[in-house]
C-alpha positions, -999 to 999 in steps of 0.1 A, spaced: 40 -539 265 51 -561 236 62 -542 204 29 -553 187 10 -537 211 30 -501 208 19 -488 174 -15 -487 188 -15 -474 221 -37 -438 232 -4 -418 230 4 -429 195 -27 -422 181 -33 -394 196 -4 -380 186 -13 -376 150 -38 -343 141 -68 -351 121 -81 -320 104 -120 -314 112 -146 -310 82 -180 -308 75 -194 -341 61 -163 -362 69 -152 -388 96 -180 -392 122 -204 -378 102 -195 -395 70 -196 -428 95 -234 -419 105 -241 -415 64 -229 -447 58 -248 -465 90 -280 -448 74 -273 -462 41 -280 -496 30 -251 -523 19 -242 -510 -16 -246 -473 -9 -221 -475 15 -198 -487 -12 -173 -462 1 -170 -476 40 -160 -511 39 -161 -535 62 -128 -542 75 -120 -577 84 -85 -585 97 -81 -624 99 -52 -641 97 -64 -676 85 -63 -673 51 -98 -697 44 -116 -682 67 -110 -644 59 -115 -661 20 -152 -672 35 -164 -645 52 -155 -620 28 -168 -638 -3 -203 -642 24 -204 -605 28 -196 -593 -6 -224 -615 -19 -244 -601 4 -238 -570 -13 -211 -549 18 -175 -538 -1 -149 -557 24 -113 -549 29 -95 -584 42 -64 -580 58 -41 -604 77 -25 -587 101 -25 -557 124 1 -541 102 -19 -541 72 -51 -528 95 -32 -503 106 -27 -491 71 -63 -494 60 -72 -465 92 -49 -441 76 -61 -408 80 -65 -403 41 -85 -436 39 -123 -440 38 -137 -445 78 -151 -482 80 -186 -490 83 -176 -522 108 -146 -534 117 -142 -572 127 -108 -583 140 -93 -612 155 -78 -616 186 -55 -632 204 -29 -645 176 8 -641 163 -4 -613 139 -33 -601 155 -49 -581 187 -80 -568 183 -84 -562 217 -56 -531 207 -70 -524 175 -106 -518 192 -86 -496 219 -70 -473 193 -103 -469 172 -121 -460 202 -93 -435 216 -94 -416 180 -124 -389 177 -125 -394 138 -135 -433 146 -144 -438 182 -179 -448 171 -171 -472 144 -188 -506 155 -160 -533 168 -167 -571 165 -138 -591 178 -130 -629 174 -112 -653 191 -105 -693 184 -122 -700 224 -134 -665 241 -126 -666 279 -140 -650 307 -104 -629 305 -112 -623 267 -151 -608 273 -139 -587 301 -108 -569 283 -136 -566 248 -155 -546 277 -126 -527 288 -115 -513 254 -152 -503 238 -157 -535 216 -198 -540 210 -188 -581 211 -165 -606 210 -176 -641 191 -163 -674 181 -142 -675 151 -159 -703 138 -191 -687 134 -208 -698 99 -203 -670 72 -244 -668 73 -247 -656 112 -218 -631 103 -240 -617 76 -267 -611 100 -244 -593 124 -231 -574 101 -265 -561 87 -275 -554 117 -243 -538 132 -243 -514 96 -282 -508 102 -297 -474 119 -279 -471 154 -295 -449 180 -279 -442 215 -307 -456 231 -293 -490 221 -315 -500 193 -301 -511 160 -330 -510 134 -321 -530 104 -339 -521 69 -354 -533 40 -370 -558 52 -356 -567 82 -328 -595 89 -341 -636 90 -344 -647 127 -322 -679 127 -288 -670 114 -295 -638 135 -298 -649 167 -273 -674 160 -249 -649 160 -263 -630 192 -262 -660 212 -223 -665 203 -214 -634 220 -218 -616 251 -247 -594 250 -279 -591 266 -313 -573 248 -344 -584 228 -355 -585 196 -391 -567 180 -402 -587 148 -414 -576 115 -437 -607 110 -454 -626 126 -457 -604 157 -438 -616 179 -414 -607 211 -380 -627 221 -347 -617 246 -316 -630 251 -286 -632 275 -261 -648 287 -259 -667 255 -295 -678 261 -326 -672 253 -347 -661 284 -380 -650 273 -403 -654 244 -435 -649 232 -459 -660 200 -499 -650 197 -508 -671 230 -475 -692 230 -450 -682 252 -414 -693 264 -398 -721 246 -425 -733 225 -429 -694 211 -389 -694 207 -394 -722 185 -424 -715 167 -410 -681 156 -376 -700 143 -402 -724 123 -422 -690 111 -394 -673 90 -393 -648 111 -378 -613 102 -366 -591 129 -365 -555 127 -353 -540 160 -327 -549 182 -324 -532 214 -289 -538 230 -288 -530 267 -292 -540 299 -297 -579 311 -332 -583 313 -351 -604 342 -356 -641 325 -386 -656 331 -371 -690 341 -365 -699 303 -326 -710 294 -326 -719 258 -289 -721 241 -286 -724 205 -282 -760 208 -308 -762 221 -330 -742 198 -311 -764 172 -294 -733 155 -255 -748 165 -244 -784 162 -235 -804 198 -203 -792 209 -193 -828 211 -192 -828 174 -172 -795 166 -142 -793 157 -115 -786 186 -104 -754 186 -68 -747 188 -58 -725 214 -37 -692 208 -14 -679 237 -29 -645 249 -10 -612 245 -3 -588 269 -36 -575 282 -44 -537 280 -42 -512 311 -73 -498 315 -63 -461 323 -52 -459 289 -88 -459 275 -98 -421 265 -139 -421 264 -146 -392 242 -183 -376 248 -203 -371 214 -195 -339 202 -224 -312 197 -210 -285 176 -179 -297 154 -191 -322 124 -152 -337 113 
């Protein structure tokens, strides 16, 4: 276990007592997810991100945007943003995988804490491995993307990850719904599978494996639907997160749908040395509660 690691194992935070009242933590979490951007001024969205341009880019994206973010470099400062006597975060996006940073811990000791086990996780990492996706699914994290993903797609994400979230899987976004493109740009950098319910025009798409599998348009359907509803300005309202879904022999990536340059002509990532990876038995799933509101 490597000392970075220590402060945030199930142990440590379990240790601490939070005190339990009406209309706080969980609950106070649910308020906010029900609330659009700048209602929830008091749950930011915590970004911890050690490169110093980036973390200057996607916070000045999502505070235009109109979500209060709290940028922080390193686990350290993170780990002083949770503090019991601080507001709960709407969304917390973390790197991975660096000097300064494992979000893969992070993730583990949001999720092993009552008063935030339900606090959506988005992790990053410079070149997600199969190693990478599988320890995000260990420790509770809803996805683990590309830390070069355009500011834009993040916006997206994050509207949608701060939307209405039922247990069913379905996150239902709000006023308006959230444009299609930048969207599923940001769905098919990660790992999950699900499919989308538009606004307008009415129209059906579905997605995994970083790829889009099914689609349909009026009387258009597979790829020349997937297209038509990126040309349509498309707004989607429902995303339903679950399950991989049959594909109907369609395998559209988002190069291929035109939403992400070649990878030829990006930029070559520089690769991080891993941490330590996480035991699972130290994971604590904790059951919704039915009778206590923190």
């Amino acid at each position: 276990m490597t000392r970075l690691r220590a402060s945030f194992t199930a142990s440590a935070v379990l240790a601490r007592s939070f005190p339990l009242r009406r209309g706080g933590s969980a609950g106070a979490v649910a308020t906010a997810r029900d609330q659009g951007p700048r209602e929830a001024g008091l749950r930011p969205i915590l970004l911890v991100e050690p490169d110093p341009a980036r973390r200057a880019r996607l916070r000045e994206a999502l505070t235009l945007a109109g979500f209060p973010v709290e940028a922080v470099r390193n686990d350290a400062l993170a780990r002083q943003a949770l503090a019991p006597h601080r507001p709960v975060p709407a969304l917390v996006i973390a790197a991975t995988g660096t000097r300064d940073t494992d979000g893969h811990a992070l993730c583990e000791a949001l999720r092993c804490d009552l008063r935030t086990a339900e606090v959506p996780v988005l992790l990053t990492a410079e070149e997600p491995g199969e190693e990478e996706v599988r320890l995000s699914r260990v420790v509770g994290a809803d996805d683990l993307l590309p830390s070069d993903l355009p500011p834009e797609a993040w916006v997206a994400l994050v509207q949608l990850e701060t939307g209405e979230r039922h247990a069913d899987g379905r996150r239902v976004s709000r006023a308006g719904g959230i444009a299609l493109p930048m969207l599923l740009r940001g769905l098919l950098a990660g790992h999950r599978a699900g499919h989308l319910s538009l606004l307008h025009p009415d129209g059906h798409l579905a997605f995994s494996g970083q790829r889009v599998i099914d689609a349909r348009l009026g009387a258009l359907t597979g790829a020349d639907a997937a297209r038509a509803l990126l040309r349509a300005d498309a707004r989607v309202q429902t995303v339903h997160i679950g399950p991989e879904a049959a594909s109907t022999g369609l395998a559209l990536s988002d190069t291929a749908l035109g939403l992400a340059a070649p990878a030829a002509s990006r930029p070559r990532a520089h690769r991080v040395p891993r941490l330590a990876s996480l035991p699972t038995a130290s994971i604590i799933p904790f059951a919704p509660s039915t009778g206590l509101r923190p």
